[in-house]
N, C-alpha and C positions, 0 to 999 in steps of 0.2 A: 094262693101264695104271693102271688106278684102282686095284689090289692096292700093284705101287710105291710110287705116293704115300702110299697110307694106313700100308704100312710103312716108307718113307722119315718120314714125322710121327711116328713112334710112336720111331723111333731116335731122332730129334731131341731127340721131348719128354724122352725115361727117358734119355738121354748127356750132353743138354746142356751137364747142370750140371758135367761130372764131365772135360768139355774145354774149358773157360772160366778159362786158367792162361795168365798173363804171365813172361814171363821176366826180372824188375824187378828189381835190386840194390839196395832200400831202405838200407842200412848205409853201403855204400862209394860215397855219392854225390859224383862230381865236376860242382861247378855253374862254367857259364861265364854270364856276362852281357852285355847288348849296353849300347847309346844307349836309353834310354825312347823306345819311339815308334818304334821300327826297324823291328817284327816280329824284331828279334833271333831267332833259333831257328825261323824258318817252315818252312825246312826243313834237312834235316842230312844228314851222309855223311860213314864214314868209311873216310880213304883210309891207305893203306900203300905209303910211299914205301921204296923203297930202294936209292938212289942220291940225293945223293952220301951219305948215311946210313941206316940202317935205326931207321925211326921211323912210329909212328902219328900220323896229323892226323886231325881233326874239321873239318868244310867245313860253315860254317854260311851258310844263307841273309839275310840280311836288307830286303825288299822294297823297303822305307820309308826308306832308311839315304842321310842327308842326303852331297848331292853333295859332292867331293872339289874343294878346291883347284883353280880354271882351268876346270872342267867350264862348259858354258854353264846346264843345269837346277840347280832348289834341290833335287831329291831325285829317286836316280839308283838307289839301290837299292846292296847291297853284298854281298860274299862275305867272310867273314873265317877264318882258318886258328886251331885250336888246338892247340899241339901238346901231345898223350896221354899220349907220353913224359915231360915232367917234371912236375913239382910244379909249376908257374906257372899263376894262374888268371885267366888275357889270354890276350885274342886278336887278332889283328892284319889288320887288311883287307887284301886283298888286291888290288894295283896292278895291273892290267894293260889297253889300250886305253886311256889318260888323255887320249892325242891328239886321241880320233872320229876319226880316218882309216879309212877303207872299204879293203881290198888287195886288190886283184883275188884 
């Protein structure tokens, strides 16, 4: 057991450096922004719709993202869509539950 270890540390220490690589496109950065104070960007996903069009979204989190119109809270949290596919750098929130109805 103790052999493992000592040579499981010994891989670690002499590979470590040499598997510590990001896959980061510094050049061709597309920046989306939120509301100051949103958490804009807390967390992200991206989805590939295709129906009724074939097109990439970005599904951004944002925690803190002040309530919508009618909601009864001042901060509700939000999900906002970007879409990948064109040159446009907005994003749009996305509606849905606006009511608070529970359905079976």
């Amino acid at each position: 057991m103790e052999v493992y270890t000592t040579y499981g540390l010994w891989l670690l220490l002499t590979c470590g450096g040499l598997l510590s690589a990001y896959n980061l496109d510094t050049e061709n950065v597309l920046r989306r922004d939120g509301d100051p104070g949103s958490l804009f960007g807390f967390s992200i996903v991206m989805h590939w719709q295709l129906y009724p069009e074939d097109k990439r979204i970005l599904l951004v989190g944002a925690p803190q993202a002040k309530a919508l119109h009618g909601q009864k809270s001042k901060v509700t949290g939000g999900i906002y869509k970007c879409d990948m596919s064109s040159y446009s750098d907005t994003c749009t929130r996305v509606i849905f539950d606006n009511n608070g109805k529970i359905h079976p």
